[in-house]
N, C-alpha and C positions, 0 to 999 in steps of 0.2 A: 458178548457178555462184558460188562462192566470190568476194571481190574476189582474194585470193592465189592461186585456180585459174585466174582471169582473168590476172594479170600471169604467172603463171609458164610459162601458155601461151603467152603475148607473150615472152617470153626464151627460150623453145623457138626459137622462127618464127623469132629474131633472132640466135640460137645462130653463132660465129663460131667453125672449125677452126683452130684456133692450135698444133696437131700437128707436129710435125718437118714430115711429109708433106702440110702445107695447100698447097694448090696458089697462094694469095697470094702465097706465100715466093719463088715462083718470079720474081716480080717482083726481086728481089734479086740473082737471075743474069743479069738481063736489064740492068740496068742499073751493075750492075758495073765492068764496062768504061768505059762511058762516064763514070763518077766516077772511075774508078782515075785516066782520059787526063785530066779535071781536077785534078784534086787535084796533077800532077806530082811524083809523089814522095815528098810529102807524108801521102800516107792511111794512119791507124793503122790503121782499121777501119770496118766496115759492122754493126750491128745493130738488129734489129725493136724499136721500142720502146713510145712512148705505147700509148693503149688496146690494142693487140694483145697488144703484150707483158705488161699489168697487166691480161690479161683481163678489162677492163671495154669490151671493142668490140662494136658491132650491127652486123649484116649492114647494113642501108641506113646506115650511118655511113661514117666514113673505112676503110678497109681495109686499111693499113696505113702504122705511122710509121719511115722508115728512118733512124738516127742516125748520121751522117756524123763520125766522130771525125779529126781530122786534127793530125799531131804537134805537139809544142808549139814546135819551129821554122818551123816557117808563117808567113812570109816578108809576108804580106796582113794588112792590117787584117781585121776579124770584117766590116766592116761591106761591104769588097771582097770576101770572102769569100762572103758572101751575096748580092750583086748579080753575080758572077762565075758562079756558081751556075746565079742567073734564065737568064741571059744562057743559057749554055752551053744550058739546057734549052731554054730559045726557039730554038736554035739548031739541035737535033736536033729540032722540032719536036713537042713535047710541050702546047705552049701553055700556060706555067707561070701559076699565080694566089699573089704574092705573100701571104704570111698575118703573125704577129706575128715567131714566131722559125723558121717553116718554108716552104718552098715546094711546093705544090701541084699533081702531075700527077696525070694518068690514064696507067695502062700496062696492054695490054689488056682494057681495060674496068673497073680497079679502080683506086681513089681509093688514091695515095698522097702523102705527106707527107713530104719529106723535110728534116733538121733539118741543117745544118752547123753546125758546132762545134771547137776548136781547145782540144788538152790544156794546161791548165797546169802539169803535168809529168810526166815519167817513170815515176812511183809507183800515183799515185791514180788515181781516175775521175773526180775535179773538172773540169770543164771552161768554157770563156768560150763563150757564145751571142751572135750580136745579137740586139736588141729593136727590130724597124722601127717600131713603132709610137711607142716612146721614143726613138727616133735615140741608141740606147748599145748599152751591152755589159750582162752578167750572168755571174755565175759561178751553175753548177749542176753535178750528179750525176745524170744522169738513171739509172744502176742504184739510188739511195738512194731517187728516185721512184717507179720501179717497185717497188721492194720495199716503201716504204710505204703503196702501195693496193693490192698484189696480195693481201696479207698482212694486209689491215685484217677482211676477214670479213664487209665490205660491196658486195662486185663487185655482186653482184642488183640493190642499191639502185639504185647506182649508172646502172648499164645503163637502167632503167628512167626514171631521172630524165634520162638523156640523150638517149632516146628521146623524151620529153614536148618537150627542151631543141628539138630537129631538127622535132619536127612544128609546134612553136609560131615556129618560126626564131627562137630569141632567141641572141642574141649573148651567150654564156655561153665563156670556152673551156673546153676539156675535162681539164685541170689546178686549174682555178679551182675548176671542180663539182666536181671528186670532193674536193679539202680541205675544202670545202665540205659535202656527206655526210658529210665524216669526224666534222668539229666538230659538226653535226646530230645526229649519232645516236653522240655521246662515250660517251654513259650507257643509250641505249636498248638494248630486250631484247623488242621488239615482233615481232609477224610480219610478214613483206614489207612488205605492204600497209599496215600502222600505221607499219612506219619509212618508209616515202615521206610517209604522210599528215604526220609526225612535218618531213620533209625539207619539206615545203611551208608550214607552220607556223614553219620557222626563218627563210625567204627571205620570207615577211608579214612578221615580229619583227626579225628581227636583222640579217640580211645586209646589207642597207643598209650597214650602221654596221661591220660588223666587218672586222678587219685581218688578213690573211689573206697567211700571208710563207710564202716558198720554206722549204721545213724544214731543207735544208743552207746556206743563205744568208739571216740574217734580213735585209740588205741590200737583197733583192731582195723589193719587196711585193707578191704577185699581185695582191691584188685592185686594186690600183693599172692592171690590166689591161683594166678598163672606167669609162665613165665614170659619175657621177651618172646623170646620164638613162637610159644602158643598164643600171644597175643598176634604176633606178625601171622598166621594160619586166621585168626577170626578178622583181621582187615583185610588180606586177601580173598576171601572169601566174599566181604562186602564188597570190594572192589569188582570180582565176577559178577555177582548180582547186578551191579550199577549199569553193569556191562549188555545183561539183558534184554530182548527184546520181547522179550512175552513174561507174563507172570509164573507161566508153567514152566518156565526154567529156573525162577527162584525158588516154590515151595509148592509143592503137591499134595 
């Protein structure tokens, strides 16, 4: 087998329905309600977003990101906003696990993420997120996000490198990786498997060092997202890879 008929069997196996009709989505009317009775009032809207929506999501990854938009009169700090959030969910017993700028259930049996966030105004899809891990705010677009990895011509790569990301447990988030593929493979024109090997080659070389900003906010620097040391664990890790003699030792 091919190393490309090896991965593209692995993105078969890991294939994620993102269909009007995915039965995921159904999470979204289930929990509806109980966002609507938070939000008071307040709620612009409900939409599928990160990997689902930039079809770059694997079946054993997260299963879906819900984008909580909430008007730009919202009355709560971002950072109330997102502890009110927790809270509520702990509360309907979901056993939420805070994460950077989302919080994390399970709704029968499927990993969801949901993202609160408060409009900056009436017009755009600009939006203010917290950042718990930097105890602040950020301004972002998450449709400018989706559209620039949906649209990049890289989802395969991507998938693959996040799959490697989840077996290896490396604290990579899944915003970070995919600019990250993007800068990687700026100029590449390789098959599958050469643009990965190519993606594994730039996180030995460069990742480390490079600055890697929100593309509607140069304000906001993802890579600022991890630290030295967690970055030095995603270069080692490429380094094993590189190291590899077979495929099935880098992602399965």
């Amino acid at each position: 087998m091919t190393p490309d008929a090896y991965l593209l069997g692995i993105l078969a196996r890991e294939a994620v329905d993102i269909g009007p009709y995915s039965p995921v989505r159904a999470v979204q009317a289930v929990l509806q309600p109980a966002i609507q009775a938070w939000a008071g009032g307040y709620l612009s809207s409900i939409s599928p977003s990160g990997s689902f929506a930039k079809g770059t999501a694997n079946h054993s990854g997260t299963d879906i990101d819900l984008f909580i938009s909430l008007t730009q009169d919202t009355p709560e700090t971002l950072k109330d906003i997102y502890n009110k959030l927790f809270n509520r969910m702990t509360e309907l017993g979901y056993q939420p696990k805070a994460q950077n700028v989302s919080i994390n259930i399970r709704v029968y049996g499927y990993d969801v993420d949901l993202v609160p966030a408060r409009r900056q105004d009436g017009y755009s899809q600009d939006h203010s997120l917290f950042r718990r891990r930097a105890d602040t705010w950020t301004k972002t677009n998450v449709k400018t996000h989706i559209n620039r990895v949906a649209q990049s011509g890289r989802t395969a790569e991507i998938r693959v490198v996040k799959l490697w990301r989840n077996q290896k447990g490396l604290d990579f988030p899944s915003f970070y990786l995919e600019l990250t593929v993007l800068d990687a493979l700026a100029y590449a024109r390789g098959t599958l498997s050469q643009n990965v090997w190519k993606v594994f080659e730039y996180l030995r070389d460069s990742f480390s060092s490079a600055r890697v900003m929100d593309p509607v906010n140069t304000n906001n620097v993802i890579s600022d997202d991890l630290t030295v040391a967690e970055k030095s664990r995603v270069r080692a890790a490429a380094v094993q890879a590189l190291a590899a003699k077979n495929w099935d030792e880098i992602v399965t």
